[in-house]
KOLDO-922965 format. One record per residue: residue in three letters; x, y, z of N, C-alpha, C in turn. Coordinates in steps of 0.001 Angstrom, whole numbers. Example, Ala and Ser with C-alpha at 12.3 -4.5 7.8 and 13.67 -1.06 7.14 Angstrom:
<rs>
{code: ALA	nu: 13190	nv: -5690	nw: 7800	cau: 12300	cav: -4500	caw: 7800	cu: 13200	cv: -3300	cw: 7800}
{code: SER	nu: 12850	nv: -2250	nw: 7080	cau: 13670	cav: -1060	caw: 7140	cu: 12900	cv: 30	cw: 7870}
</rs>
This chain:
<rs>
{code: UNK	nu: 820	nv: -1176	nw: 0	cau: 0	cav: 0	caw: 0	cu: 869	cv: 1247	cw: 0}
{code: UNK	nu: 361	nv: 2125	nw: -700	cau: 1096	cav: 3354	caw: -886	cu: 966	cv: 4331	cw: 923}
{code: UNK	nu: 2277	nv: 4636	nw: 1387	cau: 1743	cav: 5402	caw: 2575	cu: 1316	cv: 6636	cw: 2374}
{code: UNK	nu: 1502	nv: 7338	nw: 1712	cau: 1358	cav: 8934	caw: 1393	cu: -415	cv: 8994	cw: 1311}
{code: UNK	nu: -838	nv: 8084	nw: 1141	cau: -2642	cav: 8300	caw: 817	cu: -2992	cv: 8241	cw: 2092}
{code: UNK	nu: -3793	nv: 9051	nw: 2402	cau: -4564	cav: 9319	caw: 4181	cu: -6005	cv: 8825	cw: 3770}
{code: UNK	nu: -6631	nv: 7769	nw: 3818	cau: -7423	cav: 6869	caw: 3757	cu: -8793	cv: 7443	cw: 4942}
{code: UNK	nu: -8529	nv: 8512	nw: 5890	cau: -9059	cav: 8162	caw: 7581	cu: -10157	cv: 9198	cw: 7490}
{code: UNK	nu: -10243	nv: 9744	nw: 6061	cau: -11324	cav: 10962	caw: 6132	cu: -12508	cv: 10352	cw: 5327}
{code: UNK	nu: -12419	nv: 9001	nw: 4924	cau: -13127	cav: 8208	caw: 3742	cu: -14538	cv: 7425	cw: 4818}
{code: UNK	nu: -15417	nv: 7764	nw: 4683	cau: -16879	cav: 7397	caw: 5213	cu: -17319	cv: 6116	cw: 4742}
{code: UNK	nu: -18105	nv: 5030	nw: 5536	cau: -18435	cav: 3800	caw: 5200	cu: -19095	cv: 3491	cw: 4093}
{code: UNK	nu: -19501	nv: 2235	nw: 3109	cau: -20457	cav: 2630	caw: 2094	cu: -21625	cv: 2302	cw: 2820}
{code: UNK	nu: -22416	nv: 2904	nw: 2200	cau: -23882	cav: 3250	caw: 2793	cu: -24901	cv: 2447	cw: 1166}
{code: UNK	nu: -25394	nv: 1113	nw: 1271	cau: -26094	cav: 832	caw: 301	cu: -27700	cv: 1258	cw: 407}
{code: UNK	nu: -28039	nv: 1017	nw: -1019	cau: -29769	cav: 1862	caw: -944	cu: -30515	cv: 743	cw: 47}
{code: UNK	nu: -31666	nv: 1414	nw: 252	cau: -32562	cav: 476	caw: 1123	cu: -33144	cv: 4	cw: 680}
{code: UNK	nu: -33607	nv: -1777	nw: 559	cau: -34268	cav: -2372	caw: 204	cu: -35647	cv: -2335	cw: 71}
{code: UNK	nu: -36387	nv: -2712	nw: -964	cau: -37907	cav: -1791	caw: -1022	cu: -38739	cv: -2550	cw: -209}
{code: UNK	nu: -39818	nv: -2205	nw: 533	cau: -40708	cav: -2535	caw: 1648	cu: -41753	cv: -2987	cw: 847}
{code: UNK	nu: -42727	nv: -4187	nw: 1649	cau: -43401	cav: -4950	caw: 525	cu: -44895	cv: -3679	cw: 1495}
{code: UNK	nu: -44694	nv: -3045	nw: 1789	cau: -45468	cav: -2054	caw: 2344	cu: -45196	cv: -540	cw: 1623}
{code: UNK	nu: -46194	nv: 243	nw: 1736	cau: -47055	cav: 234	caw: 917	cu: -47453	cv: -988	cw: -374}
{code: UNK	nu: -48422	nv: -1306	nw: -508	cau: -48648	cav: -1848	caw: -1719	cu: -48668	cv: -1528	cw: -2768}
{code: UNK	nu: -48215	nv: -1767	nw: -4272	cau: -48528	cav: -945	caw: -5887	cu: -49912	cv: -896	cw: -5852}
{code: UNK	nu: -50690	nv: -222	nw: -6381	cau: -51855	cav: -30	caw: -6855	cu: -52840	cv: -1459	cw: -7283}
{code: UNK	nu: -51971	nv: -2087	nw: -8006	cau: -52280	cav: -3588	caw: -9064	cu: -52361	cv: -4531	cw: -7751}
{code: UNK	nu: -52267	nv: -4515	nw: -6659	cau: -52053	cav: -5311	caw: -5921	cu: -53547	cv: -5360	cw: -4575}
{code: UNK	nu: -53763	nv: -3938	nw: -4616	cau: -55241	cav: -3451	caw: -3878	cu: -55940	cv: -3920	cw: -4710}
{code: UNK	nu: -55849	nv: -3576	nw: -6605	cau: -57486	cav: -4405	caw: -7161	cu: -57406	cv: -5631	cw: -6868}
{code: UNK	nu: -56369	nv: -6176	nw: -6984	cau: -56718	cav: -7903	caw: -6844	cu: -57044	cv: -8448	cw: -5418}
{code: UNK	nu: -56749	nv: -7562	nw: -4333	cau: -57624	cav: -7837	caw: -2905	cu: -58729	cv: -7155	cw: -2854}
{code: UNK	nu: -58758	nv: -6524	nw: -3475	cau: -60771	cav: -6125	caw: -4012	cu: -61775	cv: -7035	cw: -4521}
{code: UNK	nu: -61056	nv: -7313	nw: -5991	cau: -61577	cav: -8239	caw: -6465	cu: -62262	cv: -9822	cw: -5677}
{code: UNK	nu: -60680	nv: -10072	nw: -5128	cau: -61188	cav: -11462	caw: -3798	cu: -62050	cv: -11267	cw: -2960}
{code: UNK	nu: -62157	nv: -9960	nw: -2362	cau: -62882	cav: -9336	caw: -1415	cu: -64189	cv: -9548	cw: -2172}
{code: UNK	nu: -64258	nv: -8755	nw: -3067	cau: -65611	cav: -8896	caw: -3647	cu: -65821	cv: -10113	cw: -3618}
{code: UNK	nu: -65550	nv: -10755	nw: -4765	cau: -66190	cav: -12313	caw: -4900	cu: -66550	cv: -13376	cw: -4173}
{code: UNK	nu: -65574	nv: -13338	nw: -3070	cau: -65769	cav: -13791	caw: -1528	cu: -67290	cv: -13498	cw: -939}
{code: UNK	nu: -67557	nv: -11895	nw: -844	cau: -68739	cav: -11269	caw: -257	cu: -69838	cv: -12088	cw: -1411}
{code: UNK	nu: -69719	nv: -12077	nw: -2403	cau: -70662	cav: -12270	caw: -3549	cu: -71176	cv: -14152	cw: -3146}
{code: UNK	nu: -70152	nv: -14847	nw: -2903	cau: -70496	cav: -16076	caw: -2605	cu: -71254	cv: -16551	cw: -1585}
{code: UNK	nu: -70665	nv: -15837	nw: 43	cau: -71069	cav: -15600	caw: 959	cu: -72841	cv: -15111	cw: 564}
{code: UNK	nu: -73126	nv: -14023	nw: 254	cau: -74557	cav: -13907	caw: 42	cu: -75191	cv: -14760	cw: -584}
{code: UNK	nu: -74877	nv: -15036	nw: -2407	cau: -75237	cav: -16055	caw: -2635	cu: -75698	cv: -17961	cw: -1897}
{code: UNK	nu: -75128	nv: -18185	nw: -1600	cau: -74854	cav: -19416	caw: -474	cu: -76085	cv: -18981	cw: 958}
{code: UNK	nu: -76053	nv: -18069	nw: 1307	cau: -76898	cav: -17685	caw: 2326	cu: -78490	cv: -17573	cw: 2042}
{code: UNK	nu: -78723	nv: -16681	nw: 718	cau: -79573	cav: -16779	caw: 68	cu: -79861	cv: -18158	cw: -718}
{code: UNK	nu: -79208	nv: -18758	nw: -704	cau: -79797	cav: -19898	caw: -1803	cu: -81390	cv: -20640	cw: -1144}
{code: UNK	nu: -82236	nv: -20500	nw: -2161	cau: -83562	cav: -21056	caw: -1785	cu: -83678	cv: -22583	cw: -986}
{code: UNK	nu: -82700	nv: -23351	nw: -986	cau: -82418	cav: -24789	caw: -314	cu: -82065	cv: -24609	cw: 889}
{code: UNK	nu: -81497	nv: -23913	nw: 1401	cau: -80869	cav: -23287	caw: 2708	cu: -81776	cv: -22412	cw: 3091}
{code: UNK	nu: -82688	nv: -21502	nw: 2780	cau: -83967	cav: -21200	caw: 2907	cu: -84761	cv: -21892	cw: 3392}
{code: UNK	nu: -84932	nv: -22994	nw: 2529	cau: -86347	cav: -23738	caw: 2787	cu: -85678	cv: -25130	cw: 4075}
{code: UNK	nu: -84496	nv: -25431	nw: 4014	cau: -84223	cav: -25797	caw: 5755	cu: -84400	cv: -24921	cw: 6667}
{code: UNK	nu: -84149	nv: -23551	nw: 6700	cau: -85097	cav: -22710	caw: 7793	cu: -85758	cv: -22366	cw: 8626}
{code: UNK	nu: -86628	nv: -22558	nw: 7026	cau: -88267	cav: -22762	caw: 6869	cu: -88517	cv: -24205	cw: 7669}
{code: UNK	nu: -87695	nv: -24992	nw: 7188	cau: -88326	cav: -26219	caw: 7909	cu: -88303	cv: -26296	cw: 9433}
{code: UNK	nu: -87432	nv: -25718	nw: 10184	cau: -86549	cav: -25970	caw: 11126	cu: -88084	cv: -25301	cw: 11946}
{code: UNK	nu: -88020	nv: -24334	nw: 11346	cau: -89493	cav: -23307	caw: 12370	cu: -90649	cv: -23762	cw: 12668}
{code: UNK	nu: -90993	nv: -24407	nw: 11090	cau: -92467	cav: -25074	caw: 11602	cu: -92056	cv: -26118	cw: 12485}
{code: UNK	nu: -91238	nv: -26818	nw: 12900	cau: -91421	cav: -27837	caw: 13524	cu: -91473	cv: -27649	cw: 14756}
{code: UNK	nu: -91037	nv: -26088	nw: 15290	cau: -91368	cav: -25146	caw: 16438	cu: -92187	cv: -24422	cw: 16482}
{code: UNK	nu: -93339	nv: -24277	nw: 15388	cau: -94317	cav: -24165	caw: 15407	cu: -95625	cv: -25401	cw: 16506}
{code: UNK	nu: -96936	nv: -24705	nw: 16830	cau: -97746	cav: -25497	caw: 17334	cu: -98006	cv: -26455	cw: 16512}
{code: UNK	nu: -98772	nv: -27321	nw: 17427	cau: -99011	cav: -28916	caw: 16173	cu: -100405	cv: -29340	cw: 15244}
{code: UNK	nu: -100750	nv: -27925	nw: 15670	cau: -102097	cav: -27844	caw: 14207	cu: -101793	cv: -27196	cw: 13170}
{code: UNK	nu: -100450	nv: -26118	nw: 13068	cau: -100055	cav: -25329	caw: 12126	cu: -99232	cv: -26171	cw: 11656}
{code: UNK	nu: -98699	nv: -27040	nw: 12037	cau: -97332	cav: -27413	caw: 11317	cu: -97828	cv: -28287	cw: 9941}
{code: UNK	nu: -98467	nv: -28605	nw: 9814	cau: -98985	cav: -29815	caw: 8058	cu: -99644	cv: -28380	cw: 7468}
{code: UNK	nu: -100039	nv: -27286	nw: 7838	cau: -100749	cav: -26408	caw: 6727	cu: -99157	cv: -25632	cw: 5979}
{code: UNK	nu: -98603	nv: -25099	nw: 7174	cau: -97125	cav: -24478	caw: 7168	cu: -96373	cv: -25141	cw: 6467}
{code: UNK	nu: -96147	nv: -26471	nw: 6284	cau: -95323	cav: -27270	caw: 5933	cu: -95906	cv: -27608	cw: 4586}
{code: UNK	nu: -96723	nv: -27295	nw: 4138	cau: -97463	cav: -27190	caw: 2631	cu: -97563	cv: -26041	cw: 1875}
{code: UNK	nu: -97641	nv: -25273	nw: 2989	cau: -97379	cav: -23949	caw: 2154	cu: -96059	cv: -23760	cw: 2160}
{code: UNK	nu: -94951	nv: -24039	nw: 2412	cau: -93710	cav: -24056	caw: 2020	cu: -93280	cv: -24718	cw: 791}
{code: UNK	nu: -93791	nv: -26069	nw: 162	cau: -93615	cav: -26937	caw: -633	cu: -94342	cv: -26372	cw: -1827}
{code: UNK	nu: -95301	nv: -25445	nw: -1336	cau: -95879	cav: -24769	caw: -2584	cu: -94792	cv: -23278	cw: -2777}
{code: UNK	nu: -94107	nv: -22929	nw: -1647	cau: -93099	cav: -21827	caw: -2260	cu: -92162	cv: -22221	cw: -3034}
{code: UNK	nu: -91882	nv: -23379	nw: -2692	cau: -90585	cav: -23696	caw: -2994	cu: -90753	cv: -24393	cw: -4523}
{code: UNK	nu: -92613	nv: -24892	nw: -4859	cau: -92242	cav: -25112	caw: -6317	cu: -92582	cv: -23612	cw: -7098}
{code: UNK	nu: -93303	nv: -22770	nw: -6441	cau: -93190	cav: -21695	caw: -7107	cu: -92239	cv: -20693	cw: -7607}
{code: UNK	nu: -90622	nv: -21054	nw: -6370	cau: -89754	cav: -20835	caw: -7113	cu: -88791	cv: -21379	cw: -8211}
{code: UNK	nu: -89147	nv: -22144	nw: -8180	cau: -88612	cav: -23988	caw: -9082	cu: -89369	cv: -23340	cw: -10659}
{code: UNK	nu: -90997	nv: -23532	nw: -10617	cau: -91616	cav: -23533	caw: -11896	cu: -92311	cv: -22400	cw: -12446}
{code: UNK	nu: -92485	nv: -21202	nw: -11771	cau: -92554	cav: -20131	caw: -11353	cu: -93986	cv: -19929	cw: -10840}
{code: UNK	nu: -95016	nv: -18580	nw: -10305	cau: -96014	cav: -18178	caw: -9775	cu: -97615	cv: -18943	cw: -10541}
{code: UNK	nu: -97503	nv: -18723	nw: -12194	cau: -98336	cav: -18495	caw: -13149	cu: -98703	cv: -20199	cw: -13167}
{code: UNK	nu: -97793	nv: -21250	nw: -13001	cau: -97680	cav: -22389	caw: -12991	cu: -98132	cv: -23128	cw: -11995}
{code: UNK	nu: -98071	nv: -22895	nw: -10415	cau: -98115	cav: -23174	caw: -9366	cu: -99488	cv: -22649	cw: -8425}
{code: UNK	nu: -99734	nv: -21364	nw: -8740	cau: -100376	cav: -21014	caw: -7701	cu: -101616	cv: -21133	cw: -7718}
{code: UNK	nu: -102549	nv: -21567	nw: -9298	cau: -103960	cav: -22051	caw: -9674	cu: -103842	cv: -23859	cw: -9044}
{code: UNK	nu: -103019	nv: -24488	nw: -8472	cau: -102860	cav: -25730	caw: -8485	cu: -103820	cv: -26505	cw: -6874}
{code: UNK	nu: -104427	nv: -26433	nw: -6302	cau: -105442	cav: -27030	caw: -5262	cu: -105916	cv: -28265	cw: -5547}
{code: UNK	nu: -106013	nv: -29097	nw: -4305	cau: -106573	cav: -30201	caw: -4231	cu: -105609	cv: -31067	cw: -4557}
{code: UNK	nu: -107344	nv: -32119	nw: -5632	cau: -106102	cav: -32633	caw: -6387	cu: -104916	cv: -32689	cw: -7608}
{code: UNK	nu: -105595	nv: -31690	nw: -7968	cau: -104110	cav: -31065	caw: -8715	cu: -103189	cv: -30163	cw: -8005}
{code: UNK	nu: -103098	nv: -30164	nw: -6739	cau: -101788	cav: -29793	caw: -6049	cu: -100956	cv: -31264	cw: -5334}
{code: UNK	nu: -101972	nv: -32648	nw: -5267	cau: -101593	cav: -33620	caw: -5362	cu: -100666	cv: -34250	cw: -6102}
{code: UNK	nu: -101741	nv: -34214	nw: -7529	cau: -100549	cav: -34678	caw: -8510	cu: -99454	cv: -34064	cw: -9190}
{code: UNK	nu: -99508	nv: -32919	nw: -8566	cau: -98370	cav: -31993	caw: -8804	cu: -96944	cv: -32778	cw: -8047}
{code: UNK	nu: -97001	nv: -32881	nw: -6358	cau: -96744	cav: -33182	caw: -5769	cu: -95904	cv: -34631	cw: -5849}
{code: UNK	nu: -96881	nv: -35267	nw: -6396	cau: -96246	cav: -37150	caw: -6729	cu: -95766	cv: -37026	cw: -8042}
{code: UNK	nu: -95939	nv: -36136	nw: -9123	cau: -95771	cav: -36199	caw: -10450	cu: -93977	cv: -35220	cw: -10084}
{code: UNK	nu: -93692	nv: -34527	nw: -9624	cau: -92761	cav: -33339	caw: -9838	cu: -91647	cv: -34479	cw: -9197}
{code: UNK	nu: -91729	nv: -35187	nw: -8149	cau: -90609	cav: -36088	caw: -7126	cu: -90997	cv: -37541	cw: -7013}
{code: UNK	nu: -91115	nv: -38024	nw: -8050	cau: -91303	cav: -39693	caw: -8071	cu: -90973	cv: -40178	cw: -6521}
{code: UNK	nu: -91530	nv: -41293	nw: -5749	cau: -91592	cav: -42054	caw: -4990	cu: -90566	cv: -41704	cw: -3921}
{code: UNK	nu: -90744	nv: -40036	nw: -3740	cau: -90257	cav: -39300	caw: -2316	cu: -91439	cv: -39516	cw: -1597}
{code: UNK	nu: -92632	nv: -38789	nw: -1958	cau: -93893	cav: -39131	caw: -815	cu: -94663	cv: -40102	cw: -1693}
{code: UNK	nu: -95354	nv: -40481	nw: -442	cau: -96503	cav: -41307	caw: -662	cu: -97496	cv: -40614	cw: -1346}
{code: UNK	nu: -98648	nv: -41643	nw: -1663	cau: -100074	cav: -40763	caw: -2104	cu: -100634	cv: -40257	cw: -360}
{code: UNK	nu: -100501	nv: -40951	nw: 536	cau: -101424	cav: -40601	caw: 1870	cu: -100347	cv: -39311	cw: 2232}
{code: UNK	nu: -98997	nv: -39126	nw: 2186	cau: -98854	cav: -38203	caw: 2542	cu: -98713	cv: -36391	cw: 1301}
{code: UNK	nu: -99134	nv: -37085	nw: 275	cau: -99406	cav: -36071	caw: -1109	cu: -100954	cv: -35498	cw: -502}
{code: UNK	nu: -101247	nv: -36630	nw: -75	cau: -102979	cav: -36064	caw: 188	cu: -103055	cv: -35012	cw: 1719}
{code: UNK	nu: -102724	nv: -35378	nw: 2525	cau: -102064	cav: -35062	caw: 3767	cu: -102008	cv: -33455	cw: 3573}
{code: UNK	nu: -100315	nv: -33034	nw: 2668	cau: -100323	cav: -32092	caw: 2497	cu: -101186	cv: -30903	cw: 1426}
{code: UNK	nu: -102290	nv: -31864	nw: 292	cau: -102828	cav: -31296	caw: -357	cu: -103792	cv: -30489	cw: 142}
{code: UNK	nu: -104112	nv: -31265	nw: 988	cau: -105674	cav: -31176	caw: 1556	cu: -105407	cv: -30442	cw: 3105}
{code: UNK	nu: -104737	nv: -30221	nw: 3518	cau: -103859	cav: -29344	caw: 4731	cu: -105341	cv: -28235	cw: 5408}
{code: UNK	nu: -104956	nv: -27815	nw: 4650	cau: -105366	cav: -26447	caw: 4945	cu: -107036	cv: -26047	cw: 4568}
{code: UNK	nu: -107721	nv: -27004	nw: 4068	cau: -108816	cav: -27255	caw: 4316	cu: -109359	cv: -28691	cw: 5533}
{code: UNK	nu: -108292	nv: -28683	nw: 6363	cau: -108832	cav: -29883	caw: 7424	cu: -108620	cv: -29191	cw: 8670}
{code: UNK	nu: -109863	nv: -28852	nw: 9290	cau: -110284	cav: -28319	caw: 10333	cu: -109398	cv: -28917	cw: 11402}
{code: UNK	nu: -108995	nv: -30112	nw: 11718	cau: -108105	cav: -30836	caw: 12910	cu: -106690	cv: -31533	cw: 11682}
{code: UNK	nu: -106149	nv: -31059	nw: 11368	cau: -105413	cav: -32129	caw: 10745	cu: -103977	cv: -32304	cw: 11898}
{code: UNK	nu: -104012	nv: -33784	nw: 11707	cau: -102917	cav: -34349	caw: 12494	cu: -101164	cv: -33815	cw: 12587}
{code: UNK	nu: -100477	nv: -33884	nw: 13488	cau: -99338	cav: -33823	caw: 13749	cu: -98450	cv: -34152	cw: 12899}
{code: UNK	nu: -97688	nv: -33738	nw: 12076	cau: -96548	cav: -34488	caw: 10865	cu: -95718	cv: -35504	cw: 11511}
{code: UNK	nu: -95560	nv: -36512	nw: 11504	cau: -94269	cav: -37310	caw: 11722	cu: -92984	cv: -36919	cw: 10927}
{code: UNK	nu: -92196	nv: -37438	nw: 11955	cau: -90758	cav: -37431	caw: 11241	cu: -90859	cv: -37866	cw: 10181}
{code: UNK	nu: -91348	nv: -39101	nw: 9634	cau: -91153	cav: -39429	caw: 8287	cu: -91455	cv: -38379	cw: 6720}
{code: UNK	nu: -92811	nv: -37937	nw: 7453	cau: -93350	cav: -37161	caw: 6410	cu: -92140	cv: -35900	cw: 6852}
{code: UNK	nu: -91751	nv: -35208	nw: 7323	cau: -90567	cav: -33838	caw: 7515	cu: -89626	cv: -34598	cw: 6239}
{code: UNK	nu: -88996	nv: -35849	nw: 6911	cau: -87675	cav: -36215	caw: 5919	cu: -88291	cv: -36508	cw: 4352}
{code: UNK	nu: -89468	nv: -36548	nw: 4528	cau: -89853	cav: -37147	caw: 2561	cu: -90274	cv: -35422	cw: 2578}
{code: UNK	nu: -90681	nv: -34717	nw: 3196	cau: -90807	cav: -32942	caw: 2407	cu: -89027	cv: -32474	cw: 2122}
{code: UNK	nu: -88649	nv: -32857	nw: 2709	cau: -87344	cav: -32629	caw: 3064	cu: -86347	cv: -32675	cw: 1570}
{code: UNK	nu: -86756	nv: -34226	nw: 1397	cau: -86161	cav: -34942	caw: 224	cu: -86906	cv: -34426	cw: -1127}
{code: UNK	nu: -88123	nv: -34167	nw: -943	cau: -88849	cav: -33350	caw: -1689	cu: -88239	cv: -32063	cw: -2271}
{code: UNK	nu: -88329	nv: -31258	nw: -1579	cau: -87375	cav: -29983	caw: -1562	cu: -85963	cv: -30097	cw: -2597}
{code: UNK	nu: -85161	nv: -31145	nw: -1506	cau: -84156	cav: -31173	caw: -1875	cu: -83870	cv: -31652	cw: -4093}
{code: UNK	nu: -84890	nv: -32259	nw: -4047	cau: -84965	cav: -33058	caw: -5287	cu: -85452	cv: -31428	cw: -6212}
{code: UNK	nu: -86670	nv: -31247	nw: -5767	cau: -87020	cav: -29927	caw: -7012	cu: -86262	cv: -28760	cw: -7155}
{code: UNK	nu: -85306	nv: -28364	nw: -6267	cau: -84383	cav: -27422	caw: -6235	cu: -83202	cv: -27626	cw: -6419}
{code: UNK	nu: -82918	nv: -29390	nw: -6503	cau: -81370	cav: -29419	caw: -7151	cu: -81879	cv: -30113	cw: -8960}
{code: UNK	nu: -82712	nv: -30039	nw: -9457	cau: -83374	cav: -30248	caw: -11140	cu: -82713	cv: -29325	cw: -11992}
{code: UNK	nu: -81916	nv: -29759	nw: -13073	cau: -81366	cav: -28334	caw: -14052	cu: -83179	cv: -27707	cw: -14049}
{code: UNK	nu: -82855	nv: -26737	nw: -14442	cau: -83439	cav: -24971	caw: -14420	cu: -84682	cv: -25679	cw: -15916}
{code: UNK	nu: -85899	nv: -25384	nw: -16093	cau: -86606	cav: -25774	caw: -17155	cu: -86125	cv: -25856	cw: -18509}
</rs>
């Protein structure tokens, strides 16, 4: 080394600072928007879905009193095909053509005694208590006309 060079006035190197993954670029907020959104969008969807609805629905009448529950529980099966086949289709349908609506739409989910049961509901001054069985065949009911591709 040369001695004549005075080296002692020479300052450390100082490198740039590495970039912080903080703040974020711009391009990086839409795409946690976007997730954000679509996330929220599913979430409602899924909450709203008419099948998850109509378990609900089911869950209540059965905490309902035990003379409401077969009228309640028919008038649900009639919402639920009115959202299936729509208003214009469904809502002229009584008796026994809300019967054979009923056995014709879900092959050998209900019976005819319990098609009649719920047809006839709401014109039976005392009608009986639903059994479990008949809940799980409305149930399966439901489940069948609301998972059908779309008309």
């Amino acid at each position: 080394m040369n001695p004549e060079i005075d080296l002692s006035g020479l300052k450390d190197l100082h490198y740039p600072v590495s970039p912080s993954w903080w703040p974020l670029a711009w391009g990086w907020y839409m795409i946690l928007g976007t997730l954000l959104l679509l996330t929220l969008i599913i979430i409602y969807k899924r909450r709203n879905s008419p099948l998850i609805y109509a378990n609900r629905e089911m869950k209540k009448i059965q905490t309902e009193a035990a003379e409401k529950q077969l009228k309640l529980l028919s008038q649900l099966l009639k919402r639920v095909a009115m959202a299936r086949y729509g208003r214009e289709a469904i809502a002229p349908l009584s008796e026994d053509a809300w019967q054979e609506f009923l056995l014709a739409v879900a092959p050998k989910v209900l019976t005819k005694e319990e098609a009649h049961q719920l047809a006839y509901a709401i014109y039976n001054p005392n009608p009986k208590t639903p059994d479990k069985k008949l809940y799980s065949s409305c149930q399966k009911w439901i489940e069948k006309v609301l998972k059908k591709n779309p008309r």
